[in-house]
C-alpha positions as CSV (number, residue, x, y, z in Angstrom):
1,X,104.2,89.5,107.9
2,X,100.6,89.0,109.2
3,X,98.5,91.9,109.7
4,X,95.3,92.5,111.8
5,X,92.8,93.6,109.5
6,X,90.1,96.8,110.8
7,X,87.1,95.9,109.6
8,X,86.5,98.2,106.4
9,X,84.1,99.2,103.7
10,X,85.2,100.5,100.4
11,X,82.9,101.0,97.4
12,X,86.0,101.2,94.4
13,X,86.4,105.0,95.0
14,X,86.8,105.4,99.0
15,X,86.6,103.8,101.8
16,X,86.4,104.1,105.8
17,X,86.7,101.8,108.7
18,X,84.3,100.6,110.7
19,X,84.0,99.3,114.1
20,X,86.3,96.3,115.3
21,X,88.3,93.5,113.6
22,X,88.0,90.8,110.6
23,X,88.1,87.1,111.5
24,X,90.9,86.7,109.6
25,X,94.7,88.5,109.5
26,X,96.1,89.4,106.1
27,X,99.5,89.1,104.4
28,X,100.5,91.6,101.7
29,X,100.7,89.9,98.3
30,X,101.1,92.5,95.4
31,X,99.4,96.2,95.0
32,X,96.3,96.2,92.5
33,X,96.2,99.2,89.8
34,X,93.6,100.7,92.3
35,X,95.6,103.4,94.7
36,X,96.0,101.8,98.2
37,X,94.6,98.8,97.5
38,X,96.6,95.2,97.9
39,X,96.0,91.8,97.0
40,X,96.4,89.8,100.5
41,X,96.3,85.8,101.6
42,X,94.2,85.8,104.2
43,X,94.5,83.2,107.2
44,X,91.1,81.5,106.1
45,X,93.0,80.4,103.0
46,X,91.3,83.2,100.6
47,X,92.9,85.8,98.8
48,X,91.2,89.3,98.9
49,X,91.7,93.1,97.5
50,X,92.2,94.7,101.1
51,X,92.8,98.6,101.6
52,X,96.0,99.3,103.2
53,X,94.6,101.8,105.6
54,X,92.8,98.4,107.3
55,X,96.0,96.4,107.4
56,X,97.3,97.5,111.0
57,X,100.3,98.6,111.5
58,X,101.3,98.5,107.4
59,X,103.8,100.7,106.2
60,X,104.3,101.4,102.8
61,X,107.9,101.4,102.6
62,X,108.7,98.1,103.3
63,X,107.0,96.9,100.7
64,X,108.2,97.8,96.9
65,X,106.5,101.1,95.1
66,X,102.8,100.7,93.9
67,X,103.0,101.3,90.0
68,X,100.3,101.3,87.6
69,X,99.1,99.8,84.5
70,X,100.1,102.1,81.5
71,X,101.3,104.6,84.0
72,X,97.5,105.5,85.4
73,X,95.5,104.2,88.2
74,X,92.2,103.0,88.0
75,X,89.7,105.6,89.0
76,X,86.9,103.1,90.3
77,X,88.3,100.2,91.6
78,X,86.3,96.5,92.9
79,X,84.3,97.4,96.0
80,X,85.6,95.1,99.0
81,X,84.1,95.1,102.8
82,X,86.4,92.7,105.6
């Protein structure tokens, strides 16, 4: 499924929208060991570490459980902006 991505800032510890949308939609691929975070193919052909909370309309249980390396997430993950 395609997803409308929110244009977003997050510096690998939190993150908030911003204003409008990315040029691009977004397609879940697999979580990252960073909480909320998911690798996504984006319609531009690239793949990039997307927070869920900008992936409009995504819901969380139609995708399998987020687990984590060694049973812990990351505490700072890679900072990503749309």
């Amino acid at each position: 499924m395609w997803y409308k991505v929110r244009n977003f800032k997050y510096n690998g510890f939190s993150g908030r929208e911003l204003d409008g949308y990315a040029a691009y939609k977004a397609q879940f691929i697999k979580w990252t060991n960073d909480p909320g975070i998911a690798i996504c193919l984006c319609s531009d052909g690239k793949k990039r570490f997307i927070p869920t909370f900008a992936l409009e309309g995504f819901n969380c249980s139609e995708y399998e459980k987020q687990t984590y390396n060694k049973g812990r997430p990351d505490i700072f993950g890679i900072p990503c902006h749309s």
